[in-house]
N, C-alpha and C positions, 0 to 999 in steps of 0.2 A: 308482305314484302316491304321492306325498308327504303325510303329514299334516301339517296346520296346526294348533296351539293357539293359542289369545289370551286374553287375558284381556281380558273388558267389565266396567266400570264396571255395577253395578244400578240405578242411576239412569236409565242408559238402555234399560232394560226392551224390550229386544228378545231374544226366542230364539236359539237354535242355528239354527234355517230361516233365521228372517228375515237372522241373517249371512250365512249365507252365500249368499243370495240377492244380497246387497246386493256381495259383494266380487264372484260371479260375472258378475253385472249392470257393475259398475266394469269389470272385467277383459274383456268383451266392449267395450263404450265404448272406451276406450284400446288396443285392437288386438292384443291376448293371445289372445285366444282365437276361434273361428269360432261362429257362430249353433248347429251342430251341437255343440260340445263345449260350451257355455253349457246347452244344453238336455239334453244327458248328465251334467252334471255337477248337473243339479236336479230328476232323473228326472223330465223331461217333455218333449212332444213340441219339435218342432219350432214349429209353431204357435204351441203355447202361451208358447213360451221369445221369439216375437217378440213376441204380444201383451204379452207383458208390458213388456217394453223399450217397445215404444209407450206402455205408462201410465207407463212414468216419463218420456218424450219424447225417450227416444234412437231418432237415427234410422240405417236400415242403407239396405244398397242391395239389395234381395233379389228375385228376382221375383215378382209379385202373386200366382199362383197357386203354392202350394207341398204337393207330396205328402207327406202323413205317413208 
C-alpha cells in the first residue's frame, strides 16, 4: 500500500480523518475503488461506509440487504 502526504492549508481546519475520509469518499464516487475497500480503507464496516456515502448523496448500486 502506498502512503500519501499533502499538505492542508489551516484555514481549512479539517483533520487527518476527515481527509481522508473525504478523498476515500471522492475515490469510491469516480470508480477507483469498490464499497468494500472504501470501508477497509476507513476501518469500518460495510454498512457504515454506505451510510455514509448516502449523507453525502452519493448514490451506489448495492443490494438493500447487506451482510456485515
Amino acid at each position: 500500500m502506498k502512503t500519501l502526504t499533502i499538505s492542508i492549508p489551516d484555514s481549512l481546519k479539517i483533520d487527518h480523518k476527515e481527509a481522508t475520509l473525504y478523498l476515500v469518499e471522492k475515490l469510491y464516487e469516480v470508480g477507483k475503488i469498490s464499497i468494500d475497500q472504501g470501508a477497509e480503507l476507513l476501518g469500518m464496516t460495510r454498512k457504515s461506509f454506505m451510510d455514509l456515502l448516502s449523507s453525502y448523496g452519493v448514490s451506489f448500486d448495492y443490494p438493500v440487504s447487506y451482510p456485515d
